[in-house]
C-alpha positions as CSV (number, residue, x, y, z in Angstrom):
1,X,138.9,-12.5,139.6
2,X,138.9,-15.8,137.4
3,X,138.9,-14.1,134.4
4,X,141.8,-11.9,135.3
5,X,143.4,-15.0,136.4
6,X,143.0,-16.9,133.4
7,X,143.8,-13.8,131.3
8,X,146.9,-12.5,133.0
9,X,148.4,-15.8,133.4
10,X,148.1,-16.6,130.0
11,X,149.2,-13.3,128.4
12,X,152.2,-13.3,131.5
13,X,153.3,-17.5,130.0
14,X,152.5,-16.2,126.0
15,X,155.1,-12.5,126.4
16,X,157.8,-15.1,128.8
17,X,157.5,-18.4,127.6
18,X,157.0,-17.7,123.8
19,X,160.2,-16.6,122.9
20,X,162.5,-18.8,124.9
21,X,162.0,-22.0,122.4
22,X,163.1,-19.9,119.3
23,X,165.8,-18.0,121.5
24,X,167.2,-21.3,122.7
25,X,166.8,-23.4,118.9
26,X,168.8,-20.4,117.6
27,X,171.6,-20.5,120.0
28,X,171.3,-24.6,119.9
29,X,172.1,-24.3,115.8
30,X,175.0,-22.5,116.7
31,X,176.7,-25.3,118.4
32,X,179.3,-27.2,116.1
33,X,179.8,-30.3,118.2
34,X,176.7,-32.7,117.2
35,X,177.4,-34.9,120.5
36,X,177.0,-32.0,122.5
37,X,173.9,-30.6,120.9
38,X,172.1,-33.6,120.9
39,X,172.7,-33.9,124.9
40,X,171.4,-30.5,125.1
41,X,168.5,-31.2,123.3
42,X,167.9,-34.6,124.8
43,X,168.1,-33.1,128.2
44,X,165.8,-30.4,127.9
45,X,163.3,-32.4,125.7
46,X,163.5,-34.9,128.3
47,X,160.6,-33.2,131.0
48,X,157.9,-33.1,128.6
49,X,157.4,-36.7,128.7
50,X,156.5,-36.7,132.4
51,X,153.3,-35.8,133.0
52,X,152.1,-32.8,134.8
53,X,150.8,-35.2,138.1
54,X,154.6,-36.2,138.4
55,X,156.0,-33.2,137.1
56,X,153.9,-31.1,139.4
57,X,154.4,-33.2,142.4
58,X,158.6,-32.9,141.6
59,X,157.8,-28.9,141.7
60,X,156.8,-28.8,144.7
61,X,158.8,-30.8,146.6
62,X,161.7,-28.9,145.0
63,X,159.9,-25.5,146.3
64,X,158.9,-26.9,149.7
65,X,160.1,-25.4,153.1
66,X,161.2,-28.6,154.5
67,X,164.0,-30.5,152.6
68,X,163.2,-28.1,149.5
69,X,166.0,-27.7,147.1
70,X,165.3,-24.0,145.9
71,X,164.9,-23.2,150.0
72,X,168.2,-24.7,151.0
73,X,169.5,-23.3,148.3
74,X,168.3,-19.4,149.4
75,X,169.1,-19.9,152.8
76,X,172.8,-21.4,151.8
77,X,173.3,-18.4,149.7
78,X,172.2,-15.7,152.5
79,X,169.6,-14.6,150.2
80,X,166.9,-15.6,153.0
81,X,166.8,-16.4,156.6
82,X,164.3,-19.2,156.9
83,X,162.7,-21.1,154.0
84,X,159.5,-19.4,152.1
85,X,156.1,-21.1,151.4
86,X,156.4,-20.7,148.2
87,X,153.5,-23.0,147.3
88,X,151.1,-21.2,149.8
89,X,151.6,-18.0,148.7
90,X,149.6,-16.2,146.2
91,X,151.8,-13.5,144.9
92,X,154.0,-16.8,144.0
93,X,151.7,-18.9,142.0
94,X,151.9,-17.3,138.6
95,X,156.3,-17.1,138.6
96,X,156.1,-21.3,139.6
97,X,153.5,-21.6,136.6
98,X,155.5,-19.7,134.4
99,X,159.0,-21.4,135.1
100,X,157.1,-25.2,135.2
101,X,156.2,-24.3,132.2
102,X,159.3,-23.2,130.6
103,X,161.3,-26.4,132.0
104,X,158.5,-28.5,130.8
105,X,157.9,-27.3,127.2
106,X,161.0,-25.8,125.9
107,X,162.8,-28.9,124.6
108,X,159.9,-29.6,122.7
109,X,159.4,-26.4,121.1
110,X,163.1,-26.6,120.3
111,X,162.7,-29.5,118.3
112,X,159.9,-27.7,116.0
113,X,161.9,-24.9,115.7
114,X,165.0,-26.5,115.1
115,X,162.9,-29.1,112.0
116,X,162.3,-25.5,110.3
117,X,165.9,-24.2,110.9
118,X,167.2,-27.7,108.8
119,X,164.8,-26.5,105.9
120,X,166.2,-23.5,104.8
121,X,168.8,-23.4,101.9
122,X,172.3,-24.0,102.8
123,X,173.4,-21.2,99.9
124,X,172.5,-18.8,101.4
125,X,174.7,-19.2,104.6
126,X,177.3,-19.7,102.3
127,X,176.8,-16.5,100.4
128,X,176.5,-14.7,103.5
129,X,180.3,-16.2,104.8
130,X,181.8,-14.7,101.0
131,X,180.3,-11.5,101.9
132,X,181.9,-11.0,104.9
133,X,178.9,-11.9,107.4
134,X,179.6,-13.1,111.0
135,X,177.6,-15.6,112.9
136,X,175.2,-13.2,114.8
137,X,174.3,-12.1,111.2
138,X,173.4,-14.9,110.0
139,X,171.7,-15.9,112.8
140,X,169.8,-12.5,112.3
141,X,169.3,-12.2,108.9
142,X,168.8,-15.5,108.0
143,X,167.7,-18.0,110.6
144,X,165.3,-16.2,112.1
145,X,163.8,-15.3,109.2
146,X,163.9,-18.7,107.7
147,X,162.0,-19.8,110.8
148,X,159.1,-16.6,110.5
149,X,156.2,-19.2,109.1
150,X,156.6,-21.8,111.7
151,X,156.9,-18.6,114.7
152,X,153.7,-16.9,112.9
153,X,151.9,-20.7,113.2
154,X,152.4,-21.3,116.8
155,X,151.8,-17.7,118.0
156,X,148.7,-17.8,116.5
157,X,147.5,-21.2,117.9
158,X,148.8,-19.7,121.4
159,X,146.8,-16.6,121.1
160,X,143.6,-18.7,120.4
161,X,143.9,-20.7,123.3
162,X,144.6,-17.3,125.5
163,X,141.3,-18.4,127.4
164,X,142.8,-22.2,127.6
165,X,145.1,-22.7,131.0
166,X,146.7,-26.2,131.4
167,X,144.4,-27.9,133.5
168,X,146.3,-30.5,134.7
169,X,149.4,-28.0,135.4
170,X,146.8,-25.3,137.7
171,X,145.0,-28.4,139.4
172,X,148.6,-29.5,140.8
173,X,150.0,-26.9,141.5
174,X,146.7,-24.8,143.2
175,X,145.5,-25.5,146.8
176,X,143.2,-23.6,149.2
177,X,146.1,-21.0,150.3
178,X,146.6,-19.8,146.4
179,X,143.5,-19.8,144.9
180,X,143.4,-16.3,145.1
181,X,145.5,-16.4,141.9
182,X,145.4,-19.8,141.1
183,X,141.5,-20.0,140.2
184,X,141.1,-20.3,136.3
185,X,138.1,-20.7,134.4
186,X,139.1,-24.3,133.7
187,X,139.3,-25.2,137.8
188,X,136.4,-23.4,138.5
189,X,134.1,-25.2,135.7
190,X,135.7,-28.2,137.1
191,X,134.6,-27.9,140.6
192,X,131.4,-26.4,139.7
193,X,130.6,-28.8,137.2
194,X,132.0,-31.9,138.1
195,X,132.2,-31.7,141.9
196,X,128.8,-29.9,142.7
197,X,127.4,-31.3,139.5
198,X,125.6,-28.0,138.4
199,X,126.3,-29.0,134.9
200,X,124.0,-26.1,133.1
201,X,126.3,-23.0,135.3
202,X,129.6,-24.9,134.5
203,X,128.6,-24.9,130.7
């Protein structure tokens, strides 16, 4: 069950998460107005320099059935009676991962993505508008593939660390109602090794 855990959360955050940095740098690039872009990109880079304790702790108090913002916001909307435990559930744990995760480290891989959009040659966009070629196009044709080496890079290092869950993220977010799908290797060496101190198991 911890391996499947650690597995299907990781390859759930890798196939979701991935792609939403290079989808959003692309459609960022496309915006004309530099004051506006830079808000954009200051606002979303903003959460990834608050750590996971605070970050965690702002999660689920935003997800909470008492005073939460996401629950009033359901129940406002008709979409639910009365608020859900969203943080006790199981079958909830790996979607509040997933979308902490995408609020937390999008702006920053925006940034990376958007360093290896300023690199490539300016002629070429510039060729592309004499031959006719609309914006999608060039966004097609010639962004994305000006950005291929740095999107190779990073999937790579996010495949090797498939077996890697964020620590600090799980341990917030977990408690004894969700471990069910909330147990990951890197928790359960933790407790095992740390807390019962049966260092030789844990390693």
């Amino acid at each position: 069950e911890i391996l499947f855990n650690t597995l299907g959360l990781n390859i759930l955050q890798l196939v979701i998460t991935f792609p939403i940095p290079i989808i959003f740098a692309l459609l960022l690039n496309e915006v004309r107005s530099t004051g506006m872009k830079k808000t954009i990109q200051s606002l979303t880079y903003m959460p990834y320099f608050i750590s996971w304790v605070v970050f965690g702790g702002m999660m689920l108090g935003m997800l909470s059935v008492d005073g939460g913002v996401v629950n009033a916001l359901l129940i406002k909307l008709g979409v639910v009676e009365k608020g859900i435990p969203f943080a006790s559930r199981p079958e909830y744990f790996w979607g509040i991962v997933i979308i902490s995760s995408i609020i937390k480290g999008t702006g920053w891989g925006v940034v990376i993505y958007l360093a290896a959009i300023s690199v490539i040659d300016q002629n070429m966009y510039e060729a592309a508008v004499i031959d006719g070629v609309n914006r999608f196009q060039k966004m097609i044709h010639i962004t994305l593939p000006g950005m291929m080496g740095t999107i190779i890079i990073f999937l790579l290092l996010n495949i090797s660390n498939l077996l890697n869950s964020s620590f600090d993220q799980i341990y917030i977010l977990q408690n004894p109602l969700n471990l069910a799908r909330s147990e990951v290797i890197d928790t359960y060496v933790y407790k095992i090794g740390i807390a019962k101190m049966r260092y030789a198991y844990s390693t």
